[in-house]
N, C-alpha and C positions, 0 to 999 in steps of 0.2 A: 311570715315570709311573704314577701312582694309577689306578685304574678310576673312574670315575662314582658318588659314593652317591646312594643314592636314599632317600629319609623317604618313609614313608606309601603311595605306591603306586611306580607305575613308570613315569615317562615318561626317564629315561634311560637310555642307551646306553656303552657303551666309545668314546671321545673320542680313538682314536688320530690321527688328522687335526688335532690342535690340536697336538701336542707342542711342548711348551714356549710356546707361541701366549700364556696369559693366566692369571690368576686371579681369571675372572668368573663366578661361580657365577649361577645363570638359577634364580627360583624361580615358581609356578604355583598358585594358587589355585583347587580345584573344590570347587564342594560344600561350602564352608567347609570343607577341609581342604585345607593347603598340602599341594605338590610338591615338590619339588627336586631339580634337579640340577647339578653342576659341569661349568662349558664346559672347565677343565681346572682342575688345581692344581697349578702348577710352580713353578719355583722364580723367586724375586720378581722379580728385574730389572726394575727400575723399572717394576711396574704401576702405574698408573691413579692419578689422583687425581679424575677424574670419568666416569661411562659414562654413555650416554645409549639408549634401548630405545625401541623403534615397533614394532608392527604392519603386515606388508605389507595386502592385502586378501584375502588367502587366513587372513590370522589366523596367519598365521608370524610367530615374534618375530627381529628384531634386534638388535644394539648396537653402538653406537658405542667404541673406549674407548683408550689410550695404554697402548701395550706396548713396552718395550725401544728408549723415546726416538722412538715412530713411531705416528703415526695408525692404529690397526686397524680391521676392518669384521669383524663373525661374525653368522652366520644361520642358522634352524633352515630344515630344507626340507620339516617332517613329520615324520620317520625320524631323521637326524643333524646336528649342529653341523658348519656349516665356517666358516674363520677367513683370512681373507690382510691383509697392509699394504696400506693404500691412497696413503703419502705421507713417502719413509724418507729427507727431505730432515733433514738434522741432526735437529731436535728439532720433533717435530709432533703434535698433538694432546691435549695436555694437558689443555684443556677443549676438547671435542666437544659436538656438538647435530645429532641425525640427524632426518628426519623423510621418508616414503616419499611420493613423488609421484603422480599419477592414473594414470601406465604401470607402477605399482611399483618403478620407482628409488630408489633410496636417497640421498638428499640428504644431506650433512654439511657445518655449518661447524666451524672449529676452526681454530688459534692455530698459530704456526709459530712459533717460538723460537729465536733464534740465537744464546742463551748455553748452549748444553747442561747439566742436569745441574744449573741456577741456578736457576732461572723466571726467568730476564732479560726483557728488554726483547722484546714479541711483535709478531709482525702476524698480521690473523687473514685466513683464506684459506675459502674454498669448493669441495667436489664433488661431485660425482655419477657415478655410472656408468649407460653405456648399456644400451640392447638387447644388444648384444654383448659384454655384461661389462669393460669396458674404462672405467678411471676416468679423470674429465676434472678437471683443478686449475685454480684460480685465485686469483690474489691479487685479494682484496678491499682491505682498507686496511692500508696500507704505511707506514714513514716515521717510525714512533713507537713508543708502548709498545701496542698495540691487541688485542683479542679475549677478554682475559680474560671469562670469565663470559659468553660469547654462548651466545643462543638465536636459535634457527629457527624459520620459520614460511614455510609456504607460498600466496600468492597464489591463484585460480582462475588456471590457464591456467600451474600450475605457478612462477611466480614466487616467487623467496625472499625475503624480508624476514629481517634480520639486527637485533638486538640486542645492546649489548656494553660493555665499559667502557673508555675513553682512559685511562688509567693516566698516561701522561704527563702530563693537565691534569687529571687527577680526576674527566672530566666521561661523560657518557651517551652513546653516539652509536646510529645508528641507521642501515642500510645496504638498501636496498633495488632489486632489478634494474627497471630500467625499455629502454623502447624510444625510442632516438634515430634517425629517420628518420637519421639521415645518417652516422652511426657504428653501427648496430644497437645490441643487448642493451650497454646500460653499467649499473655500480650507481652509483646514485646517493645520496650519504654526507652524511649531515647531523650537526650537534650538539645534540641536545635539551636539555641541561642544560648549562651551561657550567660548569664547575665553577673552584675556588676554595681559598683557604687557608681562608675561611670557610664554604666551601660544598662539601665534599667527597662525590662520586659514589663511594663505596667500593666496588662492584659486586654482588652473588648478584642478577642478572638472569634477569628470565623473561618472555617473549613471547607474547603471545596476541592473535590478530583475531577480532574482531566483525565478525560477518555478512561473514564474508571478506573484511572492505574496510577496517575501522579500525583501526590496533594499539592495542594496551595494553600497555603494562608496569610491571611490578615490578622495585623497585632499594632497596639500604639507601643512607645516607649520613651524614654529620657536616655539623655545622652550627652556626655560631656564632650564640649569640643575645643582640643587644644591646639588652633591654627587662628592666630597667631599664639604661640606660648606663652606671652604677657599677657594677655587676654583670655582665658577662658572661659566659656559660658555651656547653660546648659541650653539643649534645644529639643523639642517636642516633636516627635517622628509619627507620622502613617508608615508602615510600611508593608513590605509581601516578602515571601520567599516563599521557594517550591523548589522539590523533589523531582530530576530528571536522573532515569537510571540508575536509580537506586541512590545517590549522592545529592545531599540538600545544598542548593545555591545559594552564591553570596547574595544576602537579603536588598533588596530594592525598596529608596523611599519613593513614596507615592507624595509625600508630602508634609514641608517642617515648618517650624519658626520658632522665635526665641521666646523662651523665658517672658513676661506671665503667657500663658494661654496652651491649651491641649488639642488635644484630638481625641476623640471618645466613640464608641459604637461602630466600630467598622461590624460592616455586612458585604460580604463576598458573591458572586454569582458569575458563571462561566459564560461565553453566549457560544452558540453554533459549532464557532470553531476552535474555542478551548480558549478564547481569548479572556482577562478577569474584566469585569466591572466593580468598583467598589462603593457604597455608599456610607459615609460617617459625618460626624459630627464635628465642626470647629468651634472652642470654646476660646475665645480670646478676646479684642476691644467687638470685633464683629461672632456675634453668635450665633453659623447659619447650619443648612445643611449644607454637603458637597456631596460630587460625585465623579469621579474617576474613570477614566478609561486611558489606554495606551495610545496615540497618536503619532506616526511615526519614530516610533518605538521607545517615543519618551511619556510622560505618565503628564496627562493634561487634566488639572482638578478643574473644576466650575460649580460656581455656587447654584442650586437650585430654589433653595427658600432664603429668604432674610425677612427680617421683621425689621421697625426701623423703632422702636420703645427702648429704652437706653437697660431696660432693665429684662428684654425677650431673650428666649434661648429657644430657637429652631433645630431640627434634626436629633433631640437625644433619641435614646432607644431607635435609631436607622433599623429598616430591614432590610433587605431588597432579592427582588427576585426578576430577572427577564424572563422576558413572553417570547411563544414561538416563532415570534420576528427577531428577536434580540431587543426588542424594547424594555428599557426599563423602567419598574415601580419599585416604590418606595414606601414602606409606613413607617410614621413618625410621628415625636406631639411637639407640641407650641405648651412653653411656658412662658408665659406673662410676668403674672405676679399671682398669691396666691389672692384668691385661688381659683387663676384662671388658666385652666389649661384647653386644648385642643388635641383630639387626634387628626392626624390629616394624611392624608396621601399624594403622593406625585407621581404621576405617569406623563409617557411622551404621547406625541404625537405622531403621525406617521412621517418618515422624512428623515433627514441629517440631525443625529444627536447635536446638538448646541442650546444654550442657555434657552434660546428664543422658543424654544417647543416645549418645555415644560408644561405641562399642566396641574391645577393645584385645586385639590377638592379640602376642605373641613370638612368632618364630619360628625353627622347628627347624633352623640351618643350619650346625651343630657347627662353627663358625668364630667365633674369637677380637677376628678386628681389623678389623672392615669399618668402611671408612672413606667410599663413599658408595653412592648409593643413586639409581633413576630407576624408576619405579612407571607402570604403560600399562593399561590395561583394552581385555579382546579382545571380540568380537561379543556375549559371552553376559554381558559386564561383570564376569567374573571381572577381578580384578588378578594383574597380573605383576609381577616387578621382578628388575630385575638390580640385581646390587651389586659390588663389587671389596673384595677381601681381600688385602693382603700378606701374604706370609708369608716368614720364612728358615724352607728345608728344609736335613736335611743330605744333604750328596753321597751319601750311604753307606749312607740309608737315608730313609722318608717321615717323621718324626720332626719334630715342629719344636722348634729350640730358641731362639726367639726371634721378638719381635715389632714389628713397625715400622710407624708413623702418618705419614702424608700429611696432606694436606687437601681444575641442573637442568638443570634444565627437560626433560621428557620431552622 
């Protein structure tokens, strides 16, 4: 097993406690100079195609992430990484979403699959572990193709709210624990968007509450549009919708266009005043990052990254989180070709959000194939981010000789 590299200074350690556990490298922003270091780098067996990174309240980082067909849990304590399965029921965890609770538990939902090895047909599930370290599972919703692309979010009073995509019917759903006098704690499962052959819920889902009481979410979708009737075509949506008073609104596009080209990786964050920011992906003749916000009460995209190589793709895997200004950052990678990728980051500058303030760091993390990305900002609003790297090592030595692709919401 490799030792720990470290860039720039030193906050890693030798990782013996992980062997063979992952390859989630953990990286650390101080001072405008990244950190980094690897939670291990073993050999692939079906790592990750999504992790997901919190903060307990001591400012210790986590992550959620899918190792070797099984839901993982790793966390720093200070001093060292440690790593266990948290749910090694055939195939689980494939897209996870953690988020730490007001006793510092670790909350996760995430996807249970019972095609191994396929991405077949999911149900997505929930847990947590207690005071006494011991993880508690449950099946949320059953029955169907369900959890792809869930996020997490937690209630006051520790309650979960769930976000996610029906794969089966196309459409949104939305899962949240409530209290029945008469059966206790049930979730209770709704359909926000019903989806459609003409109305397609494609999923990169992201969850966020307003003043801890209203969700919001971010979701892409297809859509057929029949204006003019002779004409129909389909068109590629960002969009949002949120819950006021208990009744979900008519959904808002952030942002379309026709037939070829998508939108992929929305990341959601609230600023101050309950206002959204969104960052995601455009995949079309141009393949950049964007990012959103409201401007006189119409939804103003602008590009923040582009590459100009005919064959680049900027923004997959978006995170985004604002800082105690309402500034925002961003992590993300740069694909080239293979096998050149980048992870990188954008943050602002102080001043009037506009294109011209961007700032754009690469960063140093001598790895080839990262495939995603989950971005958390600590006490001091440095950013963090974990990310996941495949890799084929050979038996015989740390060498790679080859490279293999996969495919948020903090």
């Amino acid at each position: 097993m490799n030792e720990a590299r470290t860039y720039v200074g030193s906050i890693a350690a030798q990782n013996d406690v992980f062997n063979e556990a992952l390859s989630k490298p953990f990286i650390l922003r101080v001072t405008a100079r990244w950190h980094m270091e690897d939670i291990d780098n073993a050999t692939r067996q079906d790592s990750g195609i999504m992790v997901s990174l919190d903060f307990d309240s001591a400012w210790c980082p986590a992550i959620s992430f899918y190792k070797n067909h099984n839901l993982w849990f790793a966390e720093y304590d200070g001093v060292t990484w440690s790593a266990e399965p948290v749910d090694e029921d055939l195939d689980t965890g494939i897209w996870s979403s953690l988020e730490f609770d007001s006793l510092d538990r670790p909350n996760v939902s995430y996807t249970y699959t019972f095609d191994p090895g396929n991405y077949g047909p999911s149900d997505l599930r929930f847990c947590f572990r207690d005071s006494e370290d011991v993880w508690h599972l449950e099946e949320v919703d059953t029955e169907g193709d369900y959890g792809r692309y869930n996020s997490l979010e937690l209630f006051p009073g520790d309650r979960p709210a769930i976000s996610y995509l029906d794969r089966t019917n196309n459409a949104l759903k939305y899962a949240e624990r409530i209290w029945d006098p008469g059966n206790g704690w049930q979730w209770s499962i709704e359909t926000i968007i019903e989806g459609s052959d003409e109305d397609m819920v494609t999923g990169y889902i992201s969850l966020a509450l307003r003043n801890d009481a209203d969700p919001i979410i971010t979701y892409t979708s297809n859509v057929l549009v029949l204006n003019p009737p002779n004409d129909p075509k389909y068109v590629t949506r960002a969009q949002i919708i949120e819950r006021l008073a208990g009744e979900w609104q008519w959904p808002e596009t952030i942002e379309e266009r026709e037939f070829p080209g998508c939108f992929l990786y929305t990341s959601l964050d609230l600023d101050s005043t309950g206002l959204p920011k969104v960052a995601y992906h455009r995949d079309s003749t141009v393949r950049d990052l964007r990012f959103a916000q409201l401007t006189g009460g119409e939804w103003d995209p602008e590009t923040v990254d582009d590459e100009e190589g005919a064959n680049d793709k900027v923004g997959e895997y978006a995170s985004l989180a604002l800082d105690d200004s309402d500034r925002p950052l961003i992590g993300y990678h740069l694909y080239r070709d293979l096998p050149e990728y980048e992870l990188k980051a954008a943050y602002y500058l102080p001043g009037v959000i506009d294109e011209s303030n961007w700032v754009l760091d690469s960063l140093p993390t001598a790895q080839e194939n990262i495939i995603a990305v989950s971005l958390a900002l600590d006490s001091d609003d440095n950013p963090a981010m974990a990310y996941v790297c495949l890799l084929y090592t050979s038996d015989a030595a740390d060498e790679l000789d080859g490279v293999d692709l996969g495919g948020r919401r903090i």
